[in-house]
C-alpha positions in Angstrom: -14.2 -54.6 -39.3 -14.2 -56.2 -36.0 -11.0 -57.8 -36.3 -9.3 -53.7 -36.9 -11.2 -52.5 -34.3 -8.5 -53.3 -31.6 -5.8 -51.7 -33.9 -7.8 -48.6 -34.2 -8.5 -48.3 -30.4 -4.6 -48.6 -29.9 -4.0 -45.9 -32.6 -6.5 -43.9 -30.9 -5.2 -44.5 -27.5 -1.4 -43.4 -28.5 -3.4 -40.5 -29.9 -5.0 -39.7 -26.5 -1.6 -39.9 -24.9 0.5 -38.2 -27.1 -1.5 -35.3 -26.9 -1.6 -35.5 -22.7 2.2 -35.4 -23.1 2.3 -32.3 -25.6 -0.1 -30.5 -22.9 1.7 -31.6 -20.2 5.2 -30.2 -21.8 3.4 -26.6 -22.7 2.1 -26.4 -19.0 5.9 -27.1 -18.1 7.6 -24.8 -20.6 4.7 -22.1 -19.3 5.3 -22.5 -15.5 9.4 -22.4 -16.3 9.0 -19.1 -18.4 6.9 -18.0 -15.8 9.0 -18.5 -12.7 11.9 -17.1 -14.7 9.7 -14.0 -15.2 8.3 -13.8 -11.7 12.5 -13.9 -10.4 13.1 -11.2 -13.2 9.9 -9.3 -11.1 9.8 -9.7 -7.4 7.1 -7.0 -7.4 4.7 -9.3 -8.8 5.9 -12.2 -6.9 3.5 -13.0 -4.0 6.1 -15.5 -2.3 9.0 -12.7 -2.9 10.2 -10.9 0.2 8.8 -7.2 -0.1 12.0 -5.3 -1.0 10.6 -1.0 -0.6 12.8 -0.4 -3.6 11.5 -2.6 -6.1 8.8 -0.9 -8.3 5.2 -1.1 -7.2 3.6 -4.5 -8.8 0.8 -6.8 -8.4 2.1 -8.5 -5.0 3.5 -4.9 -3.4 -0.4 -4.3 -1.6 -0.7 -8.0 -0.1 2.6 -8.3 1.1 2.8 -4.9 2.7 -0.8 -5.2 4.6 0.9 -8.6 5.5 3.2 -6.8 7.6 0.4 -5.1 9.9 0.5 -7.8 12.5 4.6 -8.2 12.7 6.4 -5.2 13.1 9.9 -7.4 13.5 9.5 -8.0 9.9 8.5 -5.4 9.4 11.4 -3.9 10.7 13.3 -6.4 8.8 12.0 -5.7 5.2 12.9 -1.3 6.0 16.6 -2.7 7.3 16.3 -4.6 3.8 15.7 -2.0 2.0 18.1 0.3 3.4 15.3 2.4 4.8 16.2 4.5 7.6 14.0 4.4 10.8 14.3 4.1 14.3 12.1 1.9 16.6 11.2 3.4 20.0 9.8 1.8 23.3 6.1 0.5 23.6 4.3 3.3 25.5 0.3 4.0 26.5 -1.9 1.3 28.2 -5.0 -0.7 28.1 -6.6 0.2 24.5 -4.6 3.0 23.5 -1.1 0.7 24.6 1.2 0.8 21.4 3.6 -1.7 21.2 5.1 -0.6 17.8 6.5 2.5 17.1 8.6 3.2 14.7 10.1 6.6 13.1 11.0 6.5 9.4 13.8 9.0 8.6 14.2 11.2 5.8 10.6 11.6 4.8 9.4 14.9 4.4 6.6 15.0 6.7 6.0 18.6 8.5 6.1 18.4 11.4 8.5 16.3 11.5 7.7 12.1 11.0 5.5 10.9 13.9 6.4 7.4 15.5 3.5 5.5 13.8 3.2 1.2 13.5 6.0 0.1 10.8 3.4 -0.8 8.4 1.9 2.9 8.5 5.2 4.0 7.8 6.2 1.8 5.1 3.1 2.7 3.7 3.8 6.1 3.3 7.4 5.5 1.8 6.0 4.2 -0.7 3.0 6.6 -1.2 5.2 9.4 -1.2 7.7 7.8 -4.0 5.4 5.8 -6.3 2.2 8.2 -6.1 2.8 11.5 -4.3 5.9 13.2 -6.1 5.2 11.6 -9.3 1.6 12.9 -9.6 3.4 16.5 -8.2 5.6 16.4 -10.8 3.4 15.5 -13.8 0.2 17.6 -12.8 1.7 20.2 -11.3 5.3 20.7 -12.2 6.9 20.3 -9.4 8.3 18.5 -6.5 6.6 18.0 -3.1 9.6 19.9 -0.5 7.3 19.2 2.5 4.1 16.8 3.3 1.6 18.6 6.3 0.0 16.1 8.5 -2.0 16.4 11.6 -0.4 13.3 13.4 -0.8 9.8 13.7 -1.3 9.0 17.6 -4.3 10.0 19.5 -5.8 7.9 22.6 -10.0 8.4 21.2 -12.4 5.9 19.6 -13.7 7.0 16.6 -14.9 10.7 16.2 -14.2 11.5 19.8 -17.6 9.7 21.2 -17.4 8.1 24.4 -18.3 4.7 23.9 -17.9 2.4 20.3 -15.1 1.4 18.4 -11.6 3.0 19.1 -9.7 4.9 16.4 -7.0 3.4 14.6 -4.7 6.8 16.0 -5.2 5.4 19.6 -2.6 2.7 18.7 -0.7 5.3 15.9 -2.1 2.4 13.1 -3.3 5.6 10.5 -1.6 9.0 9.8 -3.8 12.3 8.7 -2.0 14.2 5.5 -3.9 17.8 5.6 -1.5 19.4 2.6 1.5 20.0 0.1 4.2 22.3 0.1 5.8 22.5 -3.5 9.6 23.4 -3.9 8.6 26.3 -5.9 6.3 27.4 -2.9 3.3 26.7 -4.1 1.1 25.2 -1.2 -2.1 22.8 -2.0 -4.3 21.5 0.9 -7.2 18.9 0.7 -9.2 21.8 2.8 -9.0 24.8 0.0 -8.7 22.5 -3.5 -10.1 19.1 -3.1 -12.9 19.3 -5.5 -15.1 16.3 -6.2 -15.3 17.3 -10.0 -11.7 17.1 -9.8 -11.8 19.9 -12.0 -8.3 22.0 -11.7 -4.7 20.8 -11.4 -4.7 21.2 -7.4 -8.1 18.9 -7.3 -6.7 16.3 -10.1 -3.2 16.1 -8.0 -5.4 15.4 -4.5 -7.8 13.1 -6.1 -4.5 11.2 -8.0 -2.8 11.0 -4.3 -6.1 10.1 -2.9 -6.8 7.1 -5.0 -3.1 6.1 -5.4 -3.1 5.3 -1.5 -6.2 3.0 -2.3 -3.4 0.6 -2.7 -1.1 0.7 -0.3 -3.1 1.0 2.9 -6.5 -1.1 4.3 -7.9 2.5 5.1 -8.1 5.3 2.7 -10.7 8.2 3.8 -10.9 12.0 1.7 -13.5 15.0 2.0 -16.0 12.0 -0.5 -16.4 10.2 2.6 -17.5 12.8 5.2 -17.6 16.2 7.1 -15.0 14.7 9.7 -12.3 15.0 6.6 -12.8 17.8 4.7 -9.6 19.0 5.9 -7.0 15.9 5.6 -7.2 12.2 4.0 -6.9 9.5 6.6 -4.9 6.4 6.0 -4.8 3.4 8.5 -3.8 -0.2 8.3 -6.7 -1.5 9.9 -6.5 -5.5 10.0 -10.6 -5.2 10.5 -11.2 -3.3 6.7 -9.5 -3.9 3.4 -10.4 -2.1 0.8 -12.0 1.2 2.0 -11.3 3.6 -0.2 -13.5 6.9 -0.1 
């Protein structure tokens, strides 16, 4: 038995190895297939450039709060995506100083689109395509014709006090949506039909919108936060939070 010993420690050992190589080959043939499926799905692709008209996927949240801190590429990734907008001058000082301001056209904001950062913006592109008119048209049958909101810039720290943290709106980093106008003229507002039962069409579509924004911006505040918005939902892209979503 001694004398086989070696022979069976080399059968073994080819064993060993040809299983290592039969591993190694499935981890290969995995990572192909799965780069070929990630090309096939930039959405899901974090190393993809964001592209606004892909569908939303894993990798659309990260790479759009990505864009919070560089409007150029911001910029860039709209001009990609055959967005329309129009970038104006930096205006204000000190804390309330904004240095990006862009417009996005074509959105159906009432009044009309406020110059808000690029990320803000491209945030509510997609809000409005991926979440707000689908959930329109399946809860409520019907289209959105118009989106209220109460503006995006507004030189204040945080609930008007004098001293503390300023607002997102003193730099036009967050928009306030306050209501719907359907094109059959229905109108729904988060003041007269958000319900926290979420009981009714009106409350189901508000709460849908609501949590739908969860992923598209840092910031997402309703009536279930506070008194301060019982009348509008507040998104920001805030590069202090991620994640709020009340």
């Amino acid at each position: 038995m001694r004398v086989k010993a070696p022979r069976i420690s080399r059968t073994i050992g080819r064993f060993k190895g040809e299983r290592r190589l039969i591993v190694l080959l499935i981890l290969v043939a995995i990572a192909l297939a799965g780069r070929g499926w990630l090309a096939e799905n930039p959405q899901h692709d974090p190393w993809a450039p964001l592209d606004l008209n892909d569908p939303p996927g894993w990798a659309t949240e990260r790479k759009l709060l990505a864009l919070r801190d560089d409007p150029q590429t911001c910029r860039d990734v709209l001009t990609r995506s055959d967005v329309a907008f129009t970038s104006l001058d930096p205006a204000g000082q000190d804390e309330c100083r904004r240095t990006d301001r862009t417009v996005l056209g074509n959105l159906p904001l009432s009044p009309a689109p406020p110059p808000t950062t690029c990320a803000v913006g491209a945030g509510v592109y997609l809000w409005l395509r991926d979440v707000a008119q689908p959930a329109a048209e399946e809860i409520l049958g019907s289209r959105i014709a118009r989106v209220e909101h109460y503006g995006a810039y507004s030189c204040r720290r945080l609930y008007g006090r004098s001293d503390g943290r300023w607002s997102e709106h003193a730099t036009g980093n967050a928009i306030d949506i306050g209501g719907f106008v359907l094109e059959d003229g229905r109108r729904v507002t988060v003041l007269g039909d958000w319900d926290d039962s979420g009981e009714g069409p009106e409350a189901r579509f508000l709460s849908q919108v609501r949590d739908g924004a969860c992923d598209l911006y840092s910031t997402v505040l309703s009536p279930e936060y506070n008194e301060a918005h019982r009348d509008h939902f507040h998104f920001d892209q805030s590069p202090r939070y991620r994640g709020v979503c009340r």
